[in-house]
C-alpha angles and dihedrals in degrees: 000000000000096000085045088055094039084056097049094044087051095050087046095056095044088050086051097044098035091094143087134208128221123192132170145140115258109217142204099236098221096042103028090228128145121270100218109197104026114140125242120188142155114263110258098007136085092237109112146121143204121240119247128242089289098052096246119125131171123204133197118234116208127209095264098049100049091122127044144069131306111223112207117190133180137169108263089017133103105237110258119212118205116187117212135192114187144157132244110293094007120143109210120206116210084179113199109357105197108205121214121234124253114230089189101052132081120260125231122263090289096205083073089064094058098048101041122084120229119220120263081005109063111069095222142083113257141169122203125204114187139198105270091051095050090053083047112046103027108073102158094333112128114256108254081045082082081068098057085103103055122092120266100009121113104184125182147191084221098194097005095246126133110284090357089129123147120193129198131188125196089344097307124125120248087265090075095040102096100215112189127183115208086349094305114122110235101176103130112275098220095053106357091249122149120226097193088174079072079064099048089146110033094097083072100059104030114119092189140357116203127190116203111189126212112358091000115203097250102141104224133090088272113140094212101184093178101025145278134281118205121195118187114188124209114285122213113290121234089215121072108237146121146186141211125219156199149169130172125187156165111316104030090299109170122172124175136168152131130231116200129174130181094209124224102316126204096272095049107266141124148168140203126193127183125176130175138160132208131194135158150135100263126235097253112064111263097022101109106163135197127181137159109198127186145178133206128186130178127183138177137182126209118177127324096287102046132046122155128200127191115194125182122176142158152126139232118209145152131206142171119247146201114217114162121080116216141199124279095242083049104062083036092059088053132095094228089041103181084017102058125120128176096191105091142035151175130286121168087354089296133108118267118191106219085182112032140155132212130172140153113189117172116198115202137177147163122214125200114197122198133196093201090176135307102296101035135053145188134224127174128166118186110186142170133195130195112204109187117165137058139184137294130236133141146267144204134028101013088248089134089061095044112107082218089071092055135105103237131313112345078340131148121294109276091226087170092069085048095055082046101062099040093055087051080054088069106172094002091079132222115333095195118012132176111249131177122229096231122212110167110157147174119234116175125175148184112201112177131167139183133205128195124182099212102191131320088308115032144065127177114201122186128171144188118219115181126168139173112195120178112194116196114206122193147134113248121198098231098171128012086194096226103321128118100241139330120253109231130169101178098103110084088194098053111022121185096028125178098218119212132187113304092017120134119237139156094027140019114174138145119216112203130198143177123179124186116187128176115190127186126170127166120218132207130185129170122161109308097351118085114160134158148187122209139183143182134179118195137170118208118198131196138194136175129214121192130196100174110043109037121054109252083249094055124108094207090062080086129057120207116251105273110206131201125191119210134171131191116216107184133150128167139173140213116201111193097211089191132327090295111037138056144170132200148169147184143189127192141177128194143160114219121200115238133252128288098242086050085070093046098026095157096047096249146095092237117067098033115172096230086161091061109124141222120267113247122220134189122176133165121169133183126213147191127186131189121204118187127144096256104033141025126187139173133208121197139173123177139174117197121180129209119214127184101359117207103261132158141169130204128216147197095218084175146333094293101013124084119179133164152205131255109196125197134182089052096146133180132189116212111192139156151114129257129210122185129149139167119225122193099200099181130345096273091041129067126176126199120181135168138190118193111179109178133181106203110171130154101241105213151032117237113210140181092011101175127234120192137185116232087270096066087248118143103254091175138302123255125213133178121203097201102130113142086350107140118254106250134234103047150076120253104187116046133156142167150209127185139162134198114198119179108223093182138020078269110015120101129185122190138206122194121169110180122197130202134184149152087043104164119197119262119263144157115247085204092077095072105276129229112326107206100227131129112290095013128102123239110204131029127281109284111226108224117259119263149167136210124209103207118181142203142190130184130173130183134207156143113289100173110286087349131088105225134215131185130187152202145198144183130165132191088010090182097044097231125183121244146173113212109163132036151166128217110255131204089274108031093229133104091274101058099029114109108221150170121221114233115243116270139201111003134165135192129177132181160152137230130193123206128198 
C-alpha cells in the first residue's frame, strides 16, 4: 500500500508540475499600444487565450506541448508564429510582440479608434468591458447592469421590465451620460435620455464597452457632464466562422440565436450576420417580454486606400412595464410583495399590459474609410435611425387606479368589468380605453473625421457632426375595450371627434432638431510624455409644430427655428514615471445648450423660454495608475461643477392664462475619488476590487425669484432651499470584489459581490426643496445600504467539430431586499417615500457552439 501510494503521489505531482507557462503583451507596431482581444493559441491544439485591455495575456502549456509554436492572430494583422522550446514548470517571457499590419485585410471600424482611450496614454479614467465578460457575466441582466462594478457607475433595472434600464455615472442621470455606438452618439435628441430597451440585442453583438468617466476622450462635439459609454459592435471577422446559442432561465427566460461570417474572400469582400430572439415572463409580475434582434455588416475592400462598411442592427420588442413606484407598506400589504405590480390585469383570462412599452429602432450606417497617404486619413459615417413605438398607458374615467376594479386585495386590474361597462355604455362610447404615448421619430447624421500625423510627435485631428432628428409626439388609441368608439375634442382642426383604433388624440406635435458641431483637437506624444487640447463649438436649433392646438391657418402652428451656441475647451496629460507607474490629469470647460422642453416648457407655441442658458461645466480630475505583471491599479479624484442648471415652473397665472419660470443660478458639485485594481494572485486566481466614494450636493439656495403676468405684474416669488441638500437618484458610496478561479484548463468560476450606499431618494429641486425650519427635514430620504453576491460558471470543451461553451448565471445568490430606486415623499422618510424593489434571485444557464 505504501509503494501504491508512493507511486500515485508520484504520478500526481508530475502531472502538476508537467506544465509551462507563457506570458507576453501583443502591440500595435506604429503606437506601441496594446492589441486587447487578440487571440494567442498553440499551433495545432485548442489551448489558447486572448490577451486583456492592456494587451498582456498568459497561457498554460501542457506536457505534451512543452515544446511548439505559439499563433497569434489578430483583425487587421498578419498571424505571427513563435516557436517555443521549455522545461517542466518554466514560465517563458516573449516580452512585447509587435504585430505587423495586414495590407490585405480588412481594418477595424476606425471611428472607434478615435473615440476609445488607450491605457498609460489617455488621460482619462476609463473602464473596459469586453465581449467574453459580457457573455459571461450578463445572463438576463439588462445591459448597462455589466457596468454595476465599475467606479463611479450606479446602474439600475428602474421598474424591473425588459430594457427598462437606467445608468448613472458620478451621480449624473443618464441625460448627461454621452453613449456612442461605434463612435455615433445615440442620447435622444429632444431631452439627452437614453432608452436602452430601443437596444434590447446589442449585448449580442458588442465586441467592447468602455466607460470614460468625466470628460471622456470620445472625439466628436459631444458635452458629456458625467461621463461617456463606447460601444463598439462586432466588425466583420477575417476569418469565416459562426456559432449557434442558447440560454434558458428563471421566469420563463428563453434566448436563442446564431451568429455566421464568410470571412474576407479573395475580391475583398465580407459579410457578418448575427440573429437572435428573447422572450420571458418578467420577474416582476406583468412584465412578459418579446424581442428579435439582428446585426449585418458588409464590408468591402477596394484597394489600399479605400474600404467601405456598411453595418445595420436593431431589435423590436415589447414588453410590460411597471411604471408606477409604491409605497413600502404597500408592497408589503401584497401578496407578491417585491414582486407586485399595479400596472397590468386580466381580460378574457389573458394578460392585459396596462404599462407597456414597444419600439423598433434600426440604426444604420454606412463608413467610408480613406488612406489619403501615409501621414493623413479619412472617416466618414453617415447613418440614419427610424424609431417607431411608445408606451401604453390609459384614458378616460380612473377606473384602472380604483381598488373596486381590482381582482382582490392589491390584485390585477378586473378589464373584463371595464369592457363591461363600456359596452353598457352602448352610443355613448368608451368611458376608459387603453392608448399608447407615441414617440417615432427620424434621426439622420454625418460624423467625419480627419487625422493628420503632422511629424514624430504630433497629430492634429478635426471633425464635422451634423445631424437632423424629427421627433413626432402623440396619443393612439391601441384598445377601445369593447366600446364603439372614444369621444375626443383636442384636435382644433377636427372637434368632436369619435375616436377608433390607431387614431391620434390628446396631443399631435413635431420636435425638430439640428445640431452642427466642428471639433479639432492636436496630439503630442514623446516617450513618456502624451498630452492633448480639444475643442469643439456646436448650435443646436429647435422648432415645434402643432396639429392640435393651432388651426392649420394659423401662423402660430409653427415655431421659428431657437438656436443655442455651445463650445467644448478641454486638454489633458499622462506622464509614464516609469513602466509601472503613471500619473495624468485633465481640465475642461463647456456650455451645453439646454433641453428642448426647457425652450417649450408649457407644451405650447405660444409661452417659449428664448431667454433659457446655457448650462455651464467645469470638471478636472487627477489620476495615478500602477502597471506590474501581476497586478494594475488606478487611482482618481475629480471635482465637476454644475453651473446654471436647466429649471423651470410652471404656473396658472389665471383661468385662462399659464405662465412659467424660468430659474436660473441652480448649481451642484459632483466630487470624489475612485479606486479600482486587478490582481492576478497565482496563475489559476484573479482578483478584481473597486471603491467609489462621491460627495454630489447641490451648493446653494435660490431665493425671490419673480414671476410676473404679461402685464409685468408680481404673480408670486419662488424660492428653493436646496444649499448643501444631496443630489438625488444615485448612490454615493459603491465598491466591489470579484474573483475569477479556473477549476479546469478551461473551466472558469466567478465571484462578484457588489456594495451601495448613501442612495438618497429622487426629487426636483424645482419644487421648492428642504426648508430648514423646525419640524421640517432638510435633505431627501436616505434608502438603506446593501449588497448583492452574484455568481458564474463557464466551461469549455470538444463537442465533435465544434468548440463548446456552457454557461451559467446566477444574480442576487443570497436574495437579498433592496431598495434601488426612489422618490422623495411629504415627509422624507420610508413611509412616504415611492420605490421600486431591486430583482432578486435570478438564474440563467446556457451553451454555445462555434464552428
Amino acid at each position: 500500500m505504501k509503494k501504491l501510494f508512493t507511486m500515485m503521489l508520484l504520478l500526481a505531482t508530475s502531472v502538476i508540475f508537467a506544465q509551462g507557462t507563457i506570458k507576453g503583451t501583443v502591440t500595435d507596431p506604429d503606437t506601441g499600444t496594446p492589441l486587447p482581444g487578440a487571440n494567442v493559441m498553440v499551433a495545432g491544439t485548442s489551448n489558447g487565450t486572448t490577451t486583456d485591455f492592456d494587451g498582456m495575456f498568459t497561457l498554460k502549456i501542457e506536457e505534451e506541448n512543452l515544446q511548439g509554436e505559439v499563433v497569434i492572430t489578430y483583425v487587421g494583422f498578419v498571424q505571427q508564429r513563435i516557436p517555443y522550446d521549455m522545461q517542466d514548470g518554466e514560465t517563458l517571457d516573449l516580452g512585447m510582440v509587435s504585430l505587423k499590419a495586414d495590407e490585405n485585410a480588412l481594418g477595424e471600424i476606425v471611428i472607434t479608434s478615435y473615440s476609445l482611450a488607450i491605457d498609460r496614454e489617455t488621460p482619462v479614467a476609463v473602464s473596459t468591458v469586453k465581449a467574453e465578460q459580457i457573455e459571461t457575466k450578463l445572463g438576463s441582466q439588462e445591459f448597462p447592469e455589466i457596468l454595476k462594478s465599475t467606479p463611479g457607475v450606479y446602474a439600475t433595472r428602474a421598474g424591473g421590465g425588459f430594457g427598462d434600464a437606467d445608468l448613472r455615472i458620478r451621480g449624473f442621470q443618464s441625460e448627461n451620460v454621452a453613449v456612442l455606438i461605434n463612435g455615433v452618439p445615440v442620447n435622444d435628441m429632444e431631452n439627452g435620455a437614453v432608452y436602452w430597451s430601443n437596444w434590447a440585442g446589442l449585448a449580442d453583438v458588442t465586441r467592447t464597452m468602455q466607460v470614460q468617466r468625466g470628460l471622456g476622450a470620445a472625439k466628436v462635439a459631444v458635452p458629456s457632464v458625467g461621463g461617456t459609454v463606447n460601444v463598439v459592435t462586432k466588425s466583420t471577422d477575417a476569418e469565416e466562422g459562426g456559432n449557434f446559442f442558447a440560454t434558458v432561465g428563471n421566469d420563463g427566460y428563453t434566448k436563442y440565436g446564431a451568429t455566421y461570417s464568410t470571412g474576407l474572400m479573395d475580391n475583398g469582400f465580407a459579410a457578418s450576420v448575427s440573429a437572435a430572439r428573447t422572450t420571458g415572463d418578467g420577474w416582476v409580475d406583468g412584465t412578459e417580454f418579446q424581442a428579435v434582434s439582428y446585426f449585418v455588416n458588409l464590408a468591402k475592400k477596394f484597394n489600399e486606400n479605400h474600404e467601405l462598411s456598411f453595418t445595420a442592427f436593431g431589435a423590436k420588442q415589447r414588453h410590460g412595464q411597471r411604471q408606477n413606484r409604491h409605497l413600502i407598506s404597500t408592497y408589503r400589504e401584497s401578496e407578491r410583495d417585491r414582486k407586485y405590480n399595479s400596472d397590468w390585469g386580466y381580460k378574457n383570462g389573458e394578460v392585459v399590459h396596462i404599462e407597456d412599452n414597444f419600439y423598433h429602432k434600426p440604426q444604420i450606417s454606412l463608413n467610408h474609410y480613406w488612406t489619403i497617404d501615409d501621414q493623413s486619413f479619412l472617416s466618414t459615417a453617415v447613418y440614419a435611425s427610424f424609431g417607431t413605438g411608445g408606451g401604453g398607458g390609459t384614458r378616460g374615467e380612473s377606473k384602472f387606479t380604483n381598488p373596486e376594479y381590482r381582482l382582490g386585495p392589491l390584485g390585477p386590474v378586473d378589464v373584463d368589468r371595464i369592457v363591461d361597462e363600456n359596452i353598457a355604455n352602448g352610443a355613448g362610447g368608451s368611458e376608459s380605453i387603453l392608448r399608447a404615448s407615441r414617440n417615432d421619430h427620424n434621426w439622420y447624421g454625418v460624423l467625419s473625421t480627419y487625422s493628420n500625423k503632422l511629424n514624430d510627435n504630433f497629430e492634429l485631428l478635426a471633425g464635422l457632426d451634423l445631424r437632423d432628428y424629427t421627433g413626432k409626439h402623440f396619443y393612439e388609441v391601441t384598445d377601445l375595450l369593447g366600446g364603439e368608439y372614444f369621444a375626443d375634442d383636442s384636435d382644433v382642426n377636427n372637434p368632436n371627434k369619435a375616436l377608433q383604433v390607431g387614431d391620434k388624440f390628446n396631443y399631435y406635435n413635431d420636435g425638430k432638431v439640428r445640431w452642427a458641431g466642428l471639433f479639432t483637437q492636436l496630439e503630442y506624444s514623446e516617450d513618456d510624455l502624451a498630452a492633448f487640447i480639444s475643442l469643439a463649438g456646436s448650435n443646436t436649433s429647435y422648432k415645434r409644430i402643432d396639429y392640435f392646438q393651432y388651426l392649420d391657418s394659423d401662423p402660430q402652428q409653427e415655431t421659428d427655428w431657437y438656436n443655442f451656441a455651445g463650445f467644448v475647451v478641454k486638454g489633458g496629460a499622462n506622464y509614464n514615471l516609469s513602466d509601472h507607474h503613471n500619473v495624468f490629469a485633465n481640465l475642461g470647460y463647456f456650455e451645453k445648450a439646454p433641453g428642448f422642453d426647457a425652450v417649450f416648457p408649457n407644451y405650447n407655441n405660444e409661452e417659449i423660454n428664448d431667454d433659457a442658458e446655457n448650462q455651464k461645466i467645469l470638471s478636472f480630475e487627477l489620476g495615478y495608475g500602477f502597471r506590474s505583471s501581476r497586478f494594475r491599479a488606478n487611482v482618481n479624484a475629480y471635482r465637476t461643477t454644475w453651473r446654471d442648471r436647466t429649471e423651470t415652473r410652471s404656473f396658472q397665472l389665471s383661468e385662462d392664462e399659464t405662465g412659467f419660470a424660468n430659474i436660473l443660478g441652480v448649481n451642484a458639485v459632483h466630487q470624489g475619488v475612485e479606486v479600482d485594481f486587478v490582481f492576478d494572485a497565482t496563475d489559476k486566481l484573479r482578483i478584481t476590487g473597486m471603491a467609489s466614494i462621491g460627495d454630489y450636493r447641490w451648493e446653494e439656495n435660490i431665493e425671490n425669484v419673480e414671476i410676473r403676468a404679461e402685464d409685468q405684474s408680481l404673480v408670486t416669488t419662488v424660492d428653493l432651499f436646496i444649499e448643501d441638500v444631496p443630489v438625488g437618484d444615485a448612490a454615493q458610496t459603491t465598491a466591489a470584489l470579484g474573483l475569477a478561479y479556473d477549476l479546469l484548463d478551461k473551466t472558469t468560476f466567478y465571484l462578484d459581490y457588489n456594495y451601495f450606499d448613501r442612495y438618497f431618494a429622487d426629487f426636483d429641486p424645482s419644487d421648492g426643496g428642504y426648508p430648514n425650519t423646525p419640524g421640517s427635514a432638510t435633505r431627501p430620504w436616505e434608502a438603506p445600504s446593501y449588497g448583492v453576491l452574484d455568481a458564474s460558471i463557464k466551461h469549455g470543451f470538444k463537442f465533435g467539430n465544434f468548440d463548446a461553451t456552457l454557461y451559467g448565471r446566477m444574480n442576487n445568490v443570497f436574495d437579498t431586499e433592496y431598495i434601488s430606486d426612489a422618490i422623495d415623499g411629504a415627509d422624507s422618510n420610508a413611509q412616504t417615500a415611492l420605490v421600486w424593489y431591486g430583482v432578486g434571485r435570478t438564474f440563467t444557464v446556457g451553451a454555445k457552439l462555434k464552428f
